[in-house]
C-alpha positions in Angstrom: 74.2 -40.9 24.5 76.0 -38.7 22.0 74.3 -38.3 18.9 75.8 -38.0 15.4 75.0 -34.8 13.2 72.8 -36.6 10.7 70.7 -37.8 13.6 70.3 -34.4 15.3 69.2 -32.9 11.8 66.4 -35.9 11.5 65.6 -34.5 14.8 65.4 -31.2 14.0 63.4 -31.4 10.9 60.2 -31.8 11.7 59.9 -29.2 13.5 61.0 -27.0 10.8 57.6 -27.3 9.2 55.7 -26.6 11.4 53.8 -23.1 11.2 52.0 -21.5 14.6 49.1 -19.3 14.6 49.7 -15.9 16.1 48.4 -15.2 19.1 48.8 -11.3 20.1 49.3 -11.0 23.6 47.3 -8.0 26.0 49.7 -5.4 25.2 49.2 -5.4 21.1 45.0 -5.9 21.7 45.1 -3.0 23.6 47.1 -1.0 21.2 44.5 -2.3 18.3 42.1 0.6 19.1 39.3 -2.3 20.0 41.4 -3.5 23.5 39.0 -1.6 26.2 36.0 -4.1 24.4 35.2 -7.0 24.7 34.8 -9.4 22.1 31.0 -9.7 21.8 31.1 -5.8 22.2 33.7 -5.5 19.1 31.7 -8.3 17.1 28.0 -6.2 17.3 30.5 -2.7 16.8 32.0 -4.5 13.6 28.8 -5.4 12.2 27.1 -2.1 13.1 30.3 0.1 11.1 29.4 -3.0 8.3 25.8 -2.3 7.8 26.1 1.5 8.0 28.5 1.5 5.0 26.6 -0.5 3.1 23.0 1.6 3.4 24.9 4.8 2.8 26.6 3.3 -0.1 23.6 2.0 -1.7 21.7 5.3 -1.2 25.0 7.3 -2.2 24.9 5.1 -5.9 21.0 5.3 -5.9 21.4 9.2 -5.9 24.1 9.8 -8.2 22.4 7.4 -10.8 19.6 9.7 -10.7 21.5 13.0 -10.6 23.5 11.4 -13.5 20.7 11.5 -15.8 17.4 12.6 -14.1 16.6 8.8 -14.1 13.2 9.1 -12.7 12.2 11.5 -15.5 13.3 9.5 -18.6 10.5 7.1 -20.9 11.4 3.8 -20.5 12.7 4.1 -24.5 14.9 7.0 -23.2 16.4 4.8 -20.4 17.2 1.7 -22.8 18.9 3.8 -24.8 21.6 5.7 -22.5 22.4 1.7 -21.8 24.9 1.6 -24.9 27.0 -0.6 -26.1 27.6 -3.4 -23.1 25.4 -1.5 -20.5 22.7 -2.3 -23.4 23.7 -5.5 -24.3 23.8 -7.4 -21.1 20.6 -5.6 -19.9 18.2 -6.7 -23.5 18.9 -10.3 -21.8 17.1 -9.2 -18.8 14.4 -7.8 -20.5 13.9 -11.3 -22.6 13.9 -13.1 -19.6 11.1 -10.7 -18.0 9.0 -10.1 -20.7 8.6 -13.7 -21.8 5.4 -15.4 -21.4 6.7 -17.6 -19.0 10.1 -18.1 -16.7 11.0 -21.2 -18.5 10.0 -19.5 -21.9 12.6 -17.2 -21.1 15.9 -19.6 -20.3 15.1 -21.0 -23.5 15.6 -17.8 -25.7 18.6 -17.7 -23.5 19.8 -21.1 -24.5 18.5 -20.5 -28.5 19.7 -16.9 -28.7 18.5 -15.7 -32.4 18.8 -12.2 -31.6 22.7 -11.6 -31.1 24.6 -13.4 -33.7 21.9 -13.2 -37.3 22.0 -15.8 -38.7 23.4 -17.8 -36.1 21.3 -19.7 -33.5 24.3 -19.4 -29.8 23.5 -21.0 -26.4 24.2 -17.2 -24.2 24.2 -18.4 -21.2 27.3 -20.5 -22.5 28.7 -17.3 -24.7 27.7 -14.8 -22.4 28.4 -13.7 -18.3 24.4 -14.1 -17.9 23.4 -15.6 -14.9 22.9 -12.2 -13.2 20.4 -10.9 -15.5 18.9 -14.6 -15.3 18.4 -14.9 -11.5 17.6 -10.9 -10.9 14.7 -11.8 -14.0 13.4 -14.6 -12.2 13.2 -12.4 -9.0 11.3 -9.9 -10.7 8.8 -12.0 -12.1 8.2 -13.9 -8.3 7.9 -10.0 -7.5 5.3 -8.8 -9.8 3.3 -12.1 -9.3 3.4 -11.2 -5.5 2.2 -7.5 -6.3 -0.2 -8.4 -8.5 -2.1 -11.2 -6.2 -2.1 -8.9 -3.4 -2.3 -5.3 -4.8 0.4 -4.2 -4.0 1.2 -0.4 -5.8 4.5 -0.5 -7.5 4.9 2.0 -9.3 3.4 5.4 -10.4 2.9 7.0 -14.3 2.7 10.4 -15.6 3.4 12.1 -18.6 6.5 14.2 -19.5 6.6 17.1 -21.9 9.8 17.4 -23.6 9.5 20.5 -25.3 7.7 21.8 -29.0 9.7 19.9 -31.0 9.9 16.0 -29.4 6.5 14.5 -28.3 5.1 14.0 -24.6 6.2 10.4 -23.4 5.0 8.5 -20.1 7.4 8.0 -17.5 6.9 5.3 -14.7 9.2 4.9 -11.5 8.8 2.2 -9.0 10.3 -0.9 -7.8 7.6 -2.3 -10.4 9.6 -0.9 -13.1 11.7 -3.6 -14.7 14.3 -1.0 -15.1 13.8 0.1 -11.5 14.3 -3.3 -9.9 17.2 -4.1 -12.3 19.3 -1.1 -10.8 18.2 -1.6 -7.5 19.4 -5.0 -7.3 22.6 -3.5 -9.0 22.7 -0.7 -6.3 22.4 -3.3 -3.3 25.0 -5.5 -4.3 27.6 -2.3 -4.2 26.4 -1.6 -0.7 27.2 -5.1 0.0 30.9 -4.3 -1.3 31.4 -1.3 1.3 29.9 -3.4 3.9 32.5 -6.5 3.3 35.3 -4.0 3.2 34.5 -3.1 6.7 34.6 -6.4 7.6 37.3 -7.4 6.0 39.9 -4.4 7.6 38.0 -5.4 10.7 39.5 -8.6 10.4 43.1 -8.4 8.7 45.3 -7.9 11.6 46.0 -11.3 13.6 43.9 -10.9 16.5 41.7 -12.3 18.5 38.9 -9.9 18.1 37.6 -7.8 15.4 39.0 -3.8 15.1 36.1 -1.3 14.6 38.5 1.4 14.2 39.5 -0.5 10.9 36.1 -1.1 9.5 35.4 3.2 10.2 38.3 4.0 8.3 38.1 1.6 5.3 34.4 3.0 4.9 35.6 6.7 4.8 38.5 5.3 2.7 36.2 3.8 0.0 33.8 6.5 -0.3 36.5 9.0 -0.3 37.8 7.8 -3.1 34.7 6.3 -4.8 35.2 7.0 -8.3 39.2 5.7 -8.3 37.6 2.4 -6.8 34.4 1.8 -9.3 32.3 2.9 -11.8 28.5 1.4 -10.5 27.6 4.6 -10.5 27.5 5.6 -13.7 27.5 1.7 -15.6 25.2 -0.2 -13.3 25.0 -2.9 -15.8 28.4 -3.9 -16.3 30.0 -7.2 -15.1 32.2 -6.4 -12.4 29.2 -4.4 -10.8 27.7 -8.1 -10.2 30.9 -9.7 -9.5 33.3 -7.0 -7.9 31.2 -7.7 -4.1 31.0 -11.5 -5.0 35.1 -10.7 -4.8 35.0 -9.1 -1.5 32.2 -11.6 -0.4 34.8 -15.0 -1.8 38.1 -12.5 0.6 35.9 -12.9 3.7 36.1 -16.3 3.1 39.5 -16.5 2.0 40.4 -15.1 4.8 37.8 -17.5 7.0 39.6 -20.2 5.7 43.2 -18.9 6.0 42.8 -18.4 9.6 40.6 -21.5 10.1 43.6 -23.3 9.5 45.0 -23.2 12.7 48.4 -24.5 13.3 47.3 -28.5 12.4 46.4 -27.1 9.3 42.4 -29.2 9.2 40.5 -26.1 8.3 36.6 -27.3 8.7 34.9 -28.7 5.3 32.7 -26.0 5.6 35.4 -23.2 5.2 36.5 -25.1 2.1 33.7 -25.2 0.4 32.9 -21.5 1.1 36.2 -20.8 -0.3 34.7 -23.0 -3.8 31.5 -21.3 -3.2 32.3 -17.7 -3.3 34.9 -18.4 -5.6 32.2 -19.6 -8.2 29.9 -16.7 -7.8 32.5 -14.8 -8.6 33.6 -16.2 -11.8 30.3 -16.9 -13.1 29.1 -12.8 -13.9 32.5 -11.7 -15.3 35.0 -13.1 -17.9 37.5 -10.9 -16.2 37.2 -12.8 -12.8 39.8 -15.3 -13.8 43.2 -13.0 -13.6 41.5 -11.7 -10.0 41.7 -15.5 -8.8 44.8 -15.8 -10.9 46.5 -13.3 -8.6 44.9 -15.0 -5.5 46.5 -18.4 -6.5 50.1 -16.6 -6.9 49.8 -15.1 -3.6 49.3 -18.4 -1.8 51.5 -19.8 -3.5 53.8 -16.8 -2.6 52.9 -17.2 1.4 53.6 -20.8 1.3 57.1 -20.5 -0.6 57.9 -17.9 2.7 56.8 -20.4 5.1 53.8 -18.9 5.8 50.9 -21.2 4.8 51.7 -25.3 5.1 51.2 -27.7 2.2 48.3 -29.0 3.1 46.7 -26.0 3.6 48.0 -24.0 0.3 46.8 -27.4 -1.6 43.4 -27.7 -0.4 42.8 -23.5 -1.6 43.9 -25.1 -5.2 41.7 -27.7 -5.1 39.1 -25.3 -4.0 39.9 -23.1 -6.8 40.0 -25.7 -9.2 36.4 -27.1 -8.3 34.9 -23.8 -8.6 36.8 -23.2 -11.7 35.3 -26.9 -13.0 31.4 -26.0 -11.9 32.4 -22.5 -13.3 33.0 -24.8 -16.7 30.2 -27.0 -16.1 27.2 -23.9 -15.8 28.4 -22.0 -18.5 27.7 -25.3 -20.7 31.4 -25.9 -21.4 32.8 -22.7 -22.8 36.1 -23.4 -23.8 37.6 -19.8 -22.7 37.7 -21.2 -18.9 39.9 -24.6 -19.8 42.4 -22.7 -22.2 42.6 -20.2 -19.7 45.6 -18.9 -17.5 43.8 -19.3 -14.3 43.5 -23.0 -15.3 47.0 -23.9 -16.3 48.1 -21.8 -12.8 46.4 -24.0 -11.0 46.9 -27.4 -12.6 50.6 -26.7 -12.4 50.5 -25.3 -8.8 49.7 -28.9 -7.9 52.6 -30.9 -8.4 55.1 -27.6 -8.1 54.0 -28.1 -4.1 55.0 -31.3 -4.3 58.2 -30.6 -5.7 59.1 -27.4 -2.9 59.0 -29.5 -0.7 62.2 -31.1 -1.9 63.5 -27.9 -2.7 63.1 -26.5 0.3 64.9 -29.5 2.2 67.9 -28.9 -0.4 68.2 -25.3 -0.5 68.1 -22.4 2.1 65.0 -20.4 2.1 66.5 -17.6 0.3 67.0 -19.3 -2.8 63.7 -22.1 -2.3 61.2 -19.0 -1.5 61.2 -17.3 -5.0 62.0 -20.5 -6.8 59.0 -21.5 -6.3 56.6 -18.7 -8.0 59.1 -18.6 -10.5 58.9 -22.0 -11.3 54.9 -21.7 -11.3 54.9 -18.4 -13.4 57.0 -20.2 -16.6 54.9 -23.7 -15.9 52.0 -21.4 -16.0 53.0 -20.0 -19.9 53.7 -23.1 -21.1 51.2 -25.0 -20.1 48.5 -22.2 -21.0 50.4 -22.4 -24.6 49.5 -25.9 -25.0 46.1 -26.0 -23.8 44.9 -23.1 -26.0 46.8 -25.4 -29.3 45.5 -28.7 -28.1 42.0 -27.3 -27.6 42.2 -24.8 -30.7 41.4 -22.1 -28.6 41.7 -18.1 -29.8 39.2 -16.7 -27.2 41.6 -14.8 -25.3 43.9 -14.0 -28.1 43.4 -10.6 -27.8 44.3 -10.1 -24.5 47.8 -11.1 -25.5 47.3 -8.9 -28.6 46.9 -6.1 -26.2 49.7 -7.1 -23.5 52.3 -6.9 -26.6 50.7 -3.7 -27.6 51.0 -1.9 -24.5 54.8 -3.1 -24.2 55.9 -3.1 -27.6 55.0 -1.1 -31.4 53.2 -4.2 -32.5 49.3 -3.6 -33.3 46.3 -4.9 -34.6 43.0 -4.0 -35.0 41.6 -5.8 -32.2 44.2 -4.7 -29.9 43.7 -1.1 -30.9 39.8 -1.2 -30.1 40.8 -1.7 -26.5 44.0 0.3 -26.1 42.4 3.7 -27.6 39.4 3.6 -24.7 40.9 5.6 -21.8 40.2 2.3 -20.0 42.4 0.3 -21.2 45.3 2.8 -20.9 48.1 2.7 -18.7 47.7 3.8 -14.7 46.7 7.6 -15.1 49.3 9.1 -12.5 46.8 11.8 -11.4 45.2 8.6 -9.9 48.0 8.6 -7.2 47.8 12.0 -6.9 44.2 11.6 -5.0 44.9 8.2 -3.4 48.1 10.3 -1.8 45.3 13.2 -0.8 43.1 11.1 1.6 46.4 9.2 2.3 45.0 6.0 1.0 48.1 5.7 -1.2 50.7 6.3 1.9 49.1 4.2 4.5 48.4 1.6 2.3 51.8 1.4 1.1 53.6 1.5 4.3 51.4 -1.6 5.9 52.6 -3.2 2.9 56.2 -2.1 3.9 56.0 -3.3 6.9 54.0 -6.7 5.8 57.7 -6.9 3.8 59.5 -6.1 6.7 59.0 -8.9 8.6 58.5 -11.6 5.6 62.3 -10.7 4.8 63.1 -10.8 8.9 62.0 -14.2 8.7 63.4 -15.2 5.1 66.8 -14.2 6.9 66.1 -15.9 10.1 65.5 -19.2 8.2 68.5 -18.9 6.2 70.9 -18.3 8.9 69.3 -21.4 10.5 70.0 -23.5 7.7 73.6 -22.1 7.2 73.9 -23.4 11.0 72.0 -26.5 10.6 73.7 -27.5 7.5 77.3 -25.7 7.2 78.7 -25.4 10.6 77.0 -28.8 11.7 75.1 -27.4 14.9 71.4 -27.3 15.9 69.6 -23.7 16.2 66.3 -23.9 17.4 63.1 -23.4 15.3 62.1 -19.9 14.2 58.7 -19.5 14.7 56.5 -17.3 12.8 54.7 -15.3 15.9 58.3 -14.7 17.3 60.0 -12.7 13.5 56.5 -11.8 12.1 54.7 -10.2 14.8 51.2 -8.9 13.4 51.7 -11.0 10.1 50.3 -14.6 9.5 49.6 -15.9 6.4 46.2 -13.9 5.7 48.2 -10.7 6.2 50.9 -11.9 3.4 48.3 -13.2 1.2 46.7 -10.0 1.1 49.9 -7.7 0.5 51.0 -10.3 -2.4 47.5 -9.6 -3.8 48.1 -5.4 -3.9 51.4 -6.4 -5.6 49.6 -8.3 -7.9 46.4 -6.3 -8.7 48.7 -3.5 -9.0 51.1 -4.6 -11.5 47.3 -5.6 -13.3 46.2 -1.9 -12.7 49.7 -0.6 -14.1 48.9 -1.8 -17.1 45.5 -1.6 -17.8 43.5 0.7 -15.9 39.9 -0.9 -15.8 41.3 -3.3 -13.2 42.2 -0.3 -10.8 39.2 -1.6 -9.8 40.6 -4.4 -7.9 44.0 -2.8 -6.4 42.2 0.7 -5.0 39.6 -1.3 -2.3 42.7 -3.3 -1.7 44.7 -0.6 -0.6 42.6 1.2 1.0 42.0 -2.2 3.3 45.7 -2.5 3.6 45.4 1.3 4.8 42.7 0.7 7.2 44.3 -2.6 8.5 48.0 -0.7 9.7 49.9 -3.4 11.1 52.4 -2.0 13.7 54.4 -4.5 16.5 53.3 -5.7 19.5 53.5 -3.2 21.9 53.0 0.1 20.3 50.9 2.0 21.3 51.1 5.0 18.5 48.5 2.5 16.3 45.6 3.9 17.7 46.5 7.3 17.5 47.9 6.6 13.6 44.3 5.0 13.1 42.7 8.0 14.3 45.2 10.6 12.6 44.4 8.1 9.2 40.3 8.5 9.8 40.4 12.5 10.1 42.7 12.8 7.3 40.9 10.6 5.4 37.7 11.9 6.5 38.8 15.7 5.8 39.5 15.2 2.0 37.4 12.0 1.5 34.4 14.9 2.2 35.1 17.1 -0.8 35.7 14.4 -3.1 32.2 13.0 -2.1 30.7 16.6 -2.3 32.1 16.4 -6.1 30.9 13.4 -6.7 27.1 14.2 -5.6 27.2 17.5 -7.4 27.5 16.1 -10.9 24.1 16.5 -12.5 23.0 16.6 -16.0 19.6 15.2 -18.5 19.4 12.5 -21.2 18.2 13.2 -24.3 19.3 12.0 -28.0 16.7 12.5 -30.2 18.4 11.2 -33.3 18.7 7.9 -32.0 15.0 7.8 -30.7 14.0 8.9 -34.7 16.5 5.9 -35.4 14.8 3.0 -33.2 11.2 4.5 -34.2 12.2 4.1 -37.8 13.5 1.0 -37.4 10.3 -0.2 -35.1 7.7 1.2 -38.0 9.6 0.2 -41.1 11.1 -2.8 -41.2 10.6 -6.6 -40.4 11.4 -8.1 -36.9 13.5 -11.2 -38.7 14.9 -8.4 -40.8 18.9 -8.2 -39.8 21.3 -5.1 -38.9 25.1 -4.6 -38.3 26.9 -1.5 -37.3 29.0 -0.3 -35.0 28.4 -2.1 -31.4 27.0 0.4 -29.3 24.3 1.4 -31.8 24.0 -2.9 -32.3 23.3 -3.0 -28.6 20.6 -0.4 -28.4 18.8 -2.2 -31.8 19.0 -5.4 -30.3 17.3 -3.9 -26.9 15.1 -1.2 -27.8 14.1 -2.2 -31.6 13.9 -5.9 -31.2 15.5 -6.7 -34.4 18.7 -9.5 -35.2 22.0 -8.4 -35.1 25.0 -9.4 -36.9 28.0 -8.3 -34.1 27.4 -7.1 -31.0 29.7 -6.0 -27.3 31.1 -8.7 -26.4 34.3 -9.2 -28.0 35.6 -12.3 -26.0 35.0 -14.6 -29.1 37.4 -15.0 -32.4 34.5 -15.7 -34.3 32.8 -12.4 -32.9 36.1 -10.1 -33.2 36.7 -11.5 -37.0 32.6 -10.8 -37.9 33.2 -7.2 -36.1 36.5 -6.5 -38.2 34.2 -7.4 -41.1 31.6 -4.9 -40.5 33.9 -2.3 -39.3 35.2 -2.4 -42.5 33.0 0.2 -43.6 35.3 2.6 -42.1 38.5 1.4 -44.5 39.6 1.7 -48.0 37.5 -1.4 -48.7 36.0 -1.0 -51.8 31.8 -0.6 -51.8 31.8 -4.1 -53.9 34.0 -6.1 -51.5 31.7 -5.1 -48.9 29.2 -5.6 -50.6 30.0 -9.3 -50.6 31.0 -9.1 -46.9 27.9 -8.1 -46.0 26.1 -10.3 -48.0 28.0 -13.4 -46.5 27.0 -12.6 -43.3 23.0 -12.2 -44.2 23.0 -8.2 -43.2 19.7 -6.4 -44.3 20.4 -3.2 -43.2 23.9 -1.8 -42.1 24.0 1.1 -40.1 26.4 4.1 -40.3 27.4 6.2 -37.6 28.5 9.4 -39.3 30.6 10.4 -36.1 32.7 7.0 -36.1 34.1 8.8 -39.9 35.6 11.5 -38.6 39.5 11.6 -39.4 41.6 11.8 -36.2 44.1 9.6 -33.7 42.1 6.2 -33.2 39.3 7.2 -35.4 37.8 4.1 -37.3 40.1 5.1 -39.7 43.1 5.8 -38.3 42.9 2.5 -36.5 42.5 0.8 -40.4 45.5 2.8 -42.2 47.3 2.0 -39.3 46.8 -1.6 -39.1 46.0 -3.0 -42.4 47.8 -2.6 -45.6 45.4 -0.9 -47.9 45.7 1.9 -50.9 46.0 5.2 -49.3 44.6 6.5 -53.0 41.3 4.9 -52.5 38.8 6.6 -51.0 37.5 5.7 -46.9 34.5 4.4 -47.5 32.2 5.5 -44.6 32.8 9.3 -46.1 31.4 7.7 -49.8 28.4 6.2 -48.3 27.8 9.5 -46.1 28.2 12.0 -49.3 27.6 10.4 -52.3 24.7 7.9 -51.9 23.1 8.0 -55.2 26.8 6.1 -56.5 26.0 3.3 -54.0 23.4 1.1 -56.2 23.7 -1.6 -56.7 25.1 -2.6 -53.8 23.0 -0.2 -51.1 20.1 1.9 -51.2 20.5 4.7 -48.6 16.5 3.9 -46.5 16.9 6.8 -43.3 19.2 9.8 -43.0 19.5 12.2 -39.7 22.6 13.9 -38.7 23.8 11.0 -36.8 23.0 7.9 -39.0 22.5 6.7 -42.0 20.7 3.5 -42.7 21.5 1.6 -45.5 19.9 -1.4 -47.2 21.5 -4.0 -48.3 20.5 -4.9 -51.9 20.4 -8.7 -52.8 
């Protein structure tokens, strides 16, 4: 029997949301550059290319660390030192944990932290990113027991003369070293990160097996262009050198997941919960992991709006977020800068905004429902960020906005100019894309995007033209199916290209997070989707690998040619001053790298220190800063006094007139009286007019210690 038109589109539309997995037929495996293997044989090649990358990268980091500064040849005082500022910071937790009496004696001066915030007592593992140096400190101290009960030799001492005028110091090296074990832990983990890049371009295309080719050439990629991608090398200690492979570690799964899906869209519980899993490890070492996952969340959101990725499937990834976000919450004792933040609001709105496509997408044809709905989500997202942070009374994160508005309008404040002034928080240095376009990282990587957006807006098309016939002209087309206008895209491979476009809008504007978009593209390089059928992929892989290869080689020689020696003498006079002739309750403040390198090497309290994602923190640091300002000596006097500083410590070079000198930063920023004199330069030349406020205790020509007189 005839049917009416409303019946034929009840008919039609379930099959509209339906979503297939791609299955490449002989002709486009053969064209991979992995077609001539089998699949076992392509698995044990994969995994060979994967743990090849990661032993050269470990012992490539291992060896420019030590070229860096002649590592093995410091004193242990000498190597606390060079870890300023954050480096320092982060790594004095480790030592706590290792040199207490007991592992359990050392989570609790982690959980009663007197050390960083004078007076204050602070839970860090709550304030801080500190379960790295937690879990590589209990390592070490299962590893020293083990040495010790069975003799094992760990390390080897000897005595280094540094010349007539410093004194002889002993030198150990050895995975006994604390230091030693600390960086090799560090150094590991980045070999991990070249290893799961292999795998991962091993893995991006749709196929049935895994792509050696790929894995080759995103390893030459990455080392090629090493220093655009991190800076482990010459910062082992910083966050993202614990969390950045946890990333590439939670993509694997991501991806796991992605593809687990199938076309029923029941991924396996246990791909789910790798997906939480990973995702937690990654947020727990870095306060920066949140805008990675942040991206992540807009890109499934993005594949799902295209008809990529299913409901069910693109809810389950938020809910996996979200639990990993909640445990996140839960480990770091409740700190408030995960609940007020933008990763949290993305993905308690992303929730019932699926909910509501779905309607959308039944009302509208895809070419107005696709970007309504991460439109929708991004101005959800503001809002509801807005009124988490003012029902929760949250200012953690102000100063990221303080530096967004900076970067894109005249507006500044001090906090904001403390980031934007260090190179790496500048805008996307364009010489950067000059050597990403040299090993041809920067072209390859941008044309598989272009083709990744090829076919998304084949299919957008497609889909609209079938509702314009489904809806308009009253006739029936058949289904358009994914495999059939996306040929070598899924959903993986749009999730992936909507994450470049993400991390690279990040990395536009602050270049730190280059970090993220570089291994990306150089996996989107590697990876070099072409259609079925053509056979020019393998010999644009192997074209891609030599040119690569050819100009990835001389960057690498540059690299391994940097040499140099540590030695700042000052500061050792400093800390052996400090060690000798004062109290250990007895408090400093300062500027924060010298803080850092008190707090580690001296021992002593600490008033303000690194890490600057608190208000409280950023208003005590303002305070001390001060110093540099028109302030007059009385008013910080009182300042100083308020917050319970014995000693305050002045770094001569931080004086110095000039754009984004301590200074500058204060006339430029605060409203003070130009007439008045800075006081950093009183306190430097004229110390006998500083009683009765300070008393001028040490003097080299780097600092000046001052005590505060009560």
């Amino acid at each position: 029997p005839a049917m009416s038109a409303r019946q034929r589109r009840k008919q039609q539309q379930p099959k509209l949301q339906q979503h297939h997995e791609v299955k490449p037929d002989k002709t486009e495996q053969a064209s991979s550059g992995s077609g001539f293997l089998s699949w076992r044989s392509s698995f044990a090649l994969t995994c060979l290319v994967a743990i090849a990358a990661g032993y050269f990268t470990y012992r490539m980091n291992s060896r420019m660390w030590e070229n860096h500064i002649h590592f093995s040849h410091l004193a242990t005082i000498e190597r606390e030192m060079f870890l300023t500022s954050e480096l320092g910071f982060y790594y004095s937790f480790f030592k706590q944990v290792v040199e207490a009496p007991t592992l359990f004696d050392g989570v609790r001066l982690l959980l009663s932290d007197t050390l960083s915030e004078h007076p204050d007592t602070i839970n860090a593992l709550r304030r801080f990113n500190l379960y790295p140096e937690l879990c590589i400190g209990a390592m070490y101290r299962v590893y020293a027991g083990l040495a010790q009960q069975f003799g094992w030799r760990t390390r080897d001492c000897y005595q280094v003369n540094r010349g007539s005028d410093m004194p002889p110091v002993q030198s150990c090296e050895g995975i006994g070293e604390p230091m030693y074990f600390y960086v090799e832990v560090v150094y590991l983990l980045s070999g991990l990160t070249a290893a799961g890049l292999a795998l991962l371009a091993s893995y991006a295309r749709p196929e049935d097996r895994p792509c050696p080719l790929s894995g080759v050439i995103a390893t030459v990629g990455y080392l090629g262009n090493h220093r655009e991608c991190t800076r482990v090398q010459w910062t082992p200690t910083l966050r993202e050198s614990f969390s950045f492979p946890l990333l590439v570690l939670h993509q694997i799964c991501l991806l796991n997941f992605l593809r687990r899906g199938g076309t029923e869209e029941r991924p396996k519980s246990v791909a789910v919960l790798l997906l939480a899993g990973s995702a937690l490890l990654f947020l727990l070492p870095w306060q920066f992991a949140q805008f990675a996952l942040l991206v992540e969340a807009g890109a499934l959101l993005c594949a799902h709006a295209l008809g990529y990725l299913g409901h069910r499937l693109t809810r389950l990834a938020m809910l996996a977020l979200l639990l990993a976000l909640a445990l996140a919450f839960a480990l770091q004792f409740g700190n408030v800068m995960l609940v007020s933040s933008l990763l949290c609001s993305a993905l308690l709105t992303a929730l019932p905004l699926l909910q509501l496509h779905q309607l959308i997408s039944r009302l509208a044809p895809m070419c107005i429902a696709a970007p309504a709905l991460p439109v929708l989500w991004l101005c959800c997202t503001l809002l509801a960020k807005a009124g988490l942070a003012w029902l929760l009374g949250a200012e953690q994160d102000s100063h990221m906005w303080d530096i967004l508005l900076s970067k894109l309008s005249a507006g500044r404040t001090f906090h904001s100019m403390m980031y934007t002034c260090a190179k790496e928080f500048d805008f996307y240095d364009p010489q950067s894309l000059i050597e990403l376009s040299k090993t041809l990282a920067l072209p390859a990587g941008l044309a598989s995007l272009a083709y990744v957006c090829y076919r998304v807006a084949a299919l957008v098309i497609a889909r609209s033209r079938q509702y314009r016939a489904r809806l308009v002209l009253g006739r029936p087309e058949p289904p358009v199916c994914v495999p059939t206008e996306s040929p070598g895209v899924d959903a993986a491979s749009v999730t992936l290209a909507c994450q470049l476009v993400g991390f690279g809008l990040l990395a536009g504007l602050i270049m730190r997070l280059k970090l993220f978009f570089t291994p990306l593209l150089v996996l989107h390089a590697a990876a070099l989707p072409m259609p079925a059928a053509n056979r020019l992929r393998l010999p644009a892989l192997l074209l891609l690998l030599c040119a690569s290869g050819w100009q990835g080689s001389a960057n690498y020689a540059a690299e391994m040619s940097i040499s140099g020696e540590y030695s700042d003498w000052h500061t050792e006079q400093l800390v052996y001053w400090i060690r000798d002739s004062t109290k250990p309750g007895e408090s400093f403040a300062g500027t924060m790298p010298v803080t850092a390198t008190v707090r580690l090497v001296a021992d002593r309290p600490i008033v303000n220190h690194p890490h600057y994602e608190d208000a409280g923190m950023r208003a005590r640091t303002k305070q001390v800063y001060s110093m540099y300002s028109h302030l007059s000596l009385a008013d910080w006097s009182r300042t100083a006094k308020s917050l319970s500083v014995n000693y305050t410590l002045l770094v001569k070079g931080y004086c110095r007139r000039g754009p984004c000198s301590m200074p500058d930063i204060f006339e430029r920023t605060e409203a003070q009286n130009p007439d008045s004199p800075v006081l950093c330069e009183l306190m430097a030349s004229r110390p006998d007019q500083l009683q009765p406020h300070l008393m001028r205790v040490f003097d080299n020509p780097k600092y000046s210690v001052f005590r505060v007189v009560y």
